[in-house]
N, C-alpha and C positions, 0 to 999 in steps of 0.2 A: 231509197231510190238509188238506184247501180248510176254513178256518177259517167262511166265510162260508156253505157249505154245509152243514156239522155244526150250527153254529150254528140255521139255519132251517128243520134237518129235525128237531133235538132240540128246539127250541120247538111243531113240529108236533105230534111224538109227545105231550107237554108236557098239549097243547090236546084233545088227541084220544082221553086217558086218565087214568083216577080213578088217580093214582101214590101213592095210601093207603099206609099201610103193611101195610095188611089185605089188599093187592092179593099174588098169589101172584106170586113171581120169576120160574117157567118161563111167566108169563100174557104177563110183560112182556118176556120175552127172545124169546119166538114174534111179540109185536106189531111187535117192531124188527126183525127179520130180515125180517117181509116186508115191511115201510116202506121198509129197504134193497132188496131186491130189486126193487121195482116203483119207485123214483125213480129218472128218468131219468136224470140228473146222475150217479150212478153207474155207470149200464148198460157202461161201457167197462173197467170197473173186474176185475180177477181175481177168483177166488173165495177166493183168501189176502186180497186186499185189502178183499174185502166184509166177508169175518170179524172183522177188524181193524176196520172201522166197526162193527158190531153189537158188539164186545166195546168200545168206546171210548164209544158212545151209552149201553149198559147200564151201565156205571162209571159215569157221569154223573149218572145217578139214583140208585143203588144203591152204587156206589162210593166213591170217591176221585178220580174224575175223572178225568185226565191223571195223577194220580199213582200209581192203581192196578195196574198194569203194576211201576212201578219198585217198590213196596213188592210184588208176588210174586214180582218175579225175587230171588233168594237171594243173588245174586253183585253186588247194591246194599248196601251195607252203611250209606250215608248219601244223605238226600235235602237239599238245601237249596233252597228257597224264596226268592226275594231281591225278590221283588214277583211280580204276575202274568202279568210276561212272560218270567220268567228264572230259569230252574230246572235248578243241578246236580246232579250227583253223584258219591259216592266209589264207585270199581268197580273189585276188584282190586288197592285201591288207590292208586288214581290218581282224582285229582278234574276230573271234566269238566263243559260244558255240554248242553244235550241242546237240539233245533232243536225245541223244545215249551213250548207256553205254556197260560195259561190262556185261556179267551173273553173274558172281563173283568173287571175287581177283584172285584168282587161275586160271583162264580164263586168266587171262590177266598175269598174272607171267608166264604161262605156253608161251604165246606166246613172252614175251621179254628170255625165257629161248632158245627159238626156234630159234630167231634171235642172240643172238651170240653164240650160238653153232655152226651156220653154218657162222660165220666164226671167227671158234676155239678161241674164247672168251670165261671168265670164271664170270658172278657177283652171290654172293651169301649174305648173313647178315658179313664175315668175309671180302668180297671184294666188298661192295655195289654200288662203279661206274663204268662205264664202258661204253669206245666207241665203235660204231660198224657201220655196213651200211647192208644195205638190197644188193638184188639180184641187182638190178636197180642204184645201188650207190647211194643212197639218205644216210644221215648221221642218225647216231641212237645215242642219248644220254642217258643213263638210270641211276637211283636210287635208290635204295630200300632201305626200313626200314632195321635198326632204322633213319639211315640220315634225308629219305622222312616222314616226319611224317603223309601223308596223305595215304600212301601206296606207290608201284610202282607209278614211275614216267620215264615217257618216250618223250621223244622231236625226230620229226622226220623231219629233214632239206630234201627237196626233192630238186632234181634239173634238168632241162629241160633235156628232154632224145637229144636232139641237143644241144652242148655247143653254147654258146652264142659267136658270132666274134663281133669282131672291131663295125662289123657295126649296129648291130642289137642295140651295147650300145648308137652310136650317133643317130642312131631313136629313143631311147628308152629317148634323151636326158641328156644324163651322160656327155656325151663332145663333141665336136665340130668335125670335120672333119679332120681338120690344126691340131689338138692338137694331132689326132690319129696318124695323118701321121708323126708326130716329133714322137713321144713315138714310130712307127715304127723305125722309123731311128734309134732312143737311143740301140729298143732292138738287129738291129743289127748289132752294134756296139760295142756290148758286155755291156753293162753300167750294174752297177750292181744295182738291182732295186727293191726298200721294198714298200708292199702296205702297211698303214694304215689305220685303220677305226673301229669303233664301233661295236657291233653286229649288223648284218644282213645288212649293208653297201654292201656288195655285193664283200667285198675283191676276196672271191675264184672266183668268177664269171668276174670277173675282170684281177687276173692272168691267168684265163684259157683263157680270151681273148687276153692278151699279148702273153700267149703264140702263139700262133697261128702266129707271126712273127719270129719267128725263125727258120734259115735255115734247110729246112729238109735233107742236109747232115753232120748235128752237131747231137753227143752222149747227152743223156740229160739221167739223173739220178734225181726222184721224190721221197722226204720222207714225209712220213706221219704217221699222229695218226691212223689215219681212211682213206684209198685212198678214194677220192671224185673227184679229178682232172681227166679232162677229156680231154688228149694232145691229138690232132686227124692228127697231120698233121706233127710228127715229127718219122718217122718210127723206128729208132735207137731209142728204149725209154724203159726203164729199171723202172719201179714201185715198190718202197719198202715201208714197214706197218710194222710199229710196232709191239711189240707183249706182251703181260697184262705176268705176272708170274703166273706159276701153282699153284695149290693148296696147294703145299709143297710150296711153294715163290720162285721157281728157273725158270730158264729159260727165264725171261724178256729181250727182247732187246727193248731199248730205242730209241727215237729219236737220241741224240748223237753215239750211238753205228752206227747208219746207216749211220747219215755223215759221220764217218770216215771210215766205210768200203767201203762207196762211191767212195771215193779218192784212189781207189785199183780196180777201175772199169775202167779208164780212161772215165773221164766226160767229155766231152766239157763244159757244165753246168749242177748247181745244182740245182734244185727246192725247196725249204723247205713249205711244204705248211702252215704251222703257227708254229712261235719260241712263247714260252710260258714260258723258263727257261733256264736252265744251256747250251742248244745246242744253246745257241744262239751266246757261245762263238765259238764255231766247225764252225757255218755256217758265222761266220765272218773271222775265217781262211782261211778255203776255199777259199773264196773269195778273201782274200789277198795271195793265195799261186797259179795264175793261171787259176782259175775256172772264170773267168769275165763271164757279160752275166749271172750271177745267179740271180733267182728271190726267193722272200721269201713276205709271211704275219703278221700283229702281231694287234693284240687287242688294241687300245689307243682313246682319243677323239681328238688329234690335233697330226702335225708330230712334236711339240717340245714335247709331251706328249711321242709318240712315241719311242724317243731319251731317255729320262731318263728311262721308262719304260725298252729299251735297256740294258744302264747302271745296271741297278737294277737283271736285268736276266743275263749280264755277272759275276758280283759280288756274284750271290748266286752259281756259279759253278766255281767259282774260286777266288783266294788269290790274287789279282792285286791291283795298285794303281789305283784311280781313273783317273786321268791323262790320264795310258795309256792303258784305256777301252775308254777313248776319241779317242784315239789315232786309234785305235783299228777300231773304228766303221766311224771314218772321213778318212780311209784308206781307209776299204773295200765297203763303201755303197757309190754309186754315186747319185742316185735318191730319193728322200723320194714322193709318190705321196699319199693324202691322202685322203679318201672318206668319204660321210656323207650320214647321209638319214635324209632328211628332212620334216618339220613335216609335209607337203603332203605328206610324205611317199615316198616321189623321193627318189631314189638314184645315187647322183651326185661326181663329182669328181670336189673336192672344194679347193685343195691346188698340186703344184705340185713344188717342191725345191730341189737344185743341194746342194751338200753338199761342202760347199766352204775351207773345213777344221778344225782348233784349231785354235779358237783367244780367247785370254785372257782365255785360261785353258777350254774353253768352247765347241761343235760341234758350227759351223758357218753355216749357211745357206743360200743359194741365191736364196731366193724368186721369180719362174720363171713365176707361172699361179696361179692366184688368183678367187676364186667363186665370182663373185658380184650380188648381189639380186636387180631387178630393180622395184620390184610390186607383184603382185597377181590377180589372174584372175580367177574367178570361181574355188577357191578354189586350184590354183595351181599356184606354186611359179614362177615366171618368172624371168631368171637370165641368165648370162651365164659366162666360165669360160676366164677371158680378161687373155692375157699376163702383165707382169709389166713393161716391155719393158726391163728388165733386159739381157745381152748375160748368152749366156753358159761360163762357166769360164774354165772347161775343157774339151778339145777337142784333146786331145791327142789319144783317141782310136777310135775317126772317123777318123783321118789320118790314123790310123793305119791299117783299113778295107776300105780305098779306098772312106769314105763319108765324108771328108771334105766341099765339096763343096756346102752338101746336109743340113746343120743346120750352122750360121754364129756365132763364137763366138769370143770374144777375150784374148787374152792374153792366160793364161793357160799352158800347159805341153802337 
């Protein structure tokens, strides 16, 4: 597409029309189809290629611009933004370049200025990151100079307009069938239950599928940076989002602020969709004061990474001994399950451990489902996730919801 042409036919159209928001869609999509047909510069053009111009000029206004294409093809899973001349993506994936740019910086400022505006987000040179999500819930990460030193920078996580269930991850080969059907029992039995895993591991897509076992006559309460979580089967469901400080610097509520106003909501459970710092002390409270059956995410390469990284985010929001941040986190987390993606680009669930309590000053853990790699096969890893033959150690809260007889363990509370 002649960049110099699009350009001085979209400033026409631009010039030539009230682009209100009061202006109806099919007014402006009939104005640009005949703008296209009747400029010359086109005349040589297909009538697939014309299409392609009227559907690229109407994005421009109304859209996403260049980027509107790659957020409805479903088979994008990620868009990155790396300034305004250089934008890839994950497809498949595999992460490519695409021969598409923006018109110029301002083109593309103007359209992450669009995106959290509508939903009352604030990024400028004074406040230059900032999360957000589009209409569709896909996640919006952006940058701007001075930070980005190549210009705007934008990351756009999309995610399946169907959340993904139980089952679609054991075709998909993440886990086993048996492994699903326990981690059902676990979630309702209330177990309190942390995903771990690396970027793009598939944490969210993974709590949205646990979720989907949880009784739908239980209160569930969901906090977020950015809502992305997509609870479809839990009708009592209360969604809270963060909020960035204004321009003056007031008005921010935090992650922390919304757990504890959660606990004023009567939760049956809590959702945290990624602890990142100091709330990580609130959502282990929680957890320890009643709220079982809470689920939460968090950034690490392994679940004993996970656990220090823990410690390290209780600690920077609070004055405690190390001890009893131990104490703290072998109280309230029953489950540590942790995910990988592997370099076939699977994403599998490779470690799954009951938290056995403090031994020697330490979190203890009982090792229950282990990933083991058996080979490789036309470029894709063959493995699967074995039990260790380890019991459950505690089993105190399947007696307590009537499923004892439904996971075998011993000893325990």
């Amino acid at each position: 597409m002649r960049q110099d042409t699009f350009a001085l036919l979209r400033g026409e159209i631009r010039s030539g029309l009230d682009l209100t928001s009061s202006m109806e869609d099919g007014r402006l999509m009939d104005y640009i189809e005949r703008r296209v047909l009747e400029e010359p510069k086109l005349a040589s053009l297909t009538a697939a290629e014309k299409r392609a111009w009227v559907r690229r000029l109407y994005d421009s206004f109304r859209g996403l611009d260049v980027l509107q294409p790659l957020v409805d093809d479903r088979s994008v899973t990620e868009i990155m933004i790396n300034g305004h001349e250089e934008i890839f993506v994950e497809q498949d994936g595999v992460v490519r370049q695409l021969p598409v740019r923006f018109e110029t910086r301002e083109r593309l400022e103007d359209i992450i200025q669009n995106i959290v505006s509508g939903v009352n987000r604030v990024v400028n040179e004074s406040s230059p990151i900032v999360d957000a999500r589009l209409a569709n819930g896909s996640r919006v990460n952006v940058a701007l100079p001075p930070i980005a030193l190549k210009g705007p920078t934008m990351t756009i996580r999309k995610f399946p307009e169907r959340p993904m269930t139980m089952a679609d991850l054991i075709e998909k080969g993440s886990l086993d069938e048996e492994t699903a059907i326990w981690l059902q029992t676990l979630v309702r039995g209330k177990y309190n239950i942390f995903i771990s895993g690396g970027t793009g591991s598939g944490k969210t897509t993974f709590l949205n599928a646990l979720s989907q076992y949880i009784p739908p006559d239980e209160r569930v309460i969901t906090i977020e940076d950015s809502a992305e979580l997509q609870i479809v089967t839990v009708p009592n469901l209360v969604s809270l989002e963060t909020r960035n400080a204004n321009t003056e610097g007031k008005g921010e509520i935090t992650v922390r602020d919304l757990i504890r106003s959660s606990l004023r909501m009567r939760p049956n459970r809590i959702i945290v969709g990624e602890v990142r710092g100091g709330e990580a002390l609130d959502m282990l409270q929680a957890m320890n004061t009643g709220h079982d059956g809470s689920l939460s995410t968090g950034h690490a390469n392994s679940t004993a990474d996970m656990i220090s990284r823990l410690e390290t985010m209780v600690l920077s929001g609070a004055d405690l001994p190390i001890g009893v941040v131990r104490q703290q986190i072998a109280s309230a987390v029953d489950i540590f399950i942790h995910l990988s993606r592997l370099r076939d680009r699977s994403r599998r669930v490779v470690e799954i451990s009951e938290v056995a309590g403090v031994k020697d000053g330490e979190v203890a853990l009982n090792r229950l489902y282990l990933f083991r790699e058996t080979g490789e096969r036309g470029g894709k890893i063959i493995g699967t996730l074995e039990s260790t033959g380890k019991a459950l150690l505690h089993t105190g809260k399947l007696r307590m919801a009537g499923l004892g007889g439904e996971i075998r363990g011993e000893g325990g509370d």
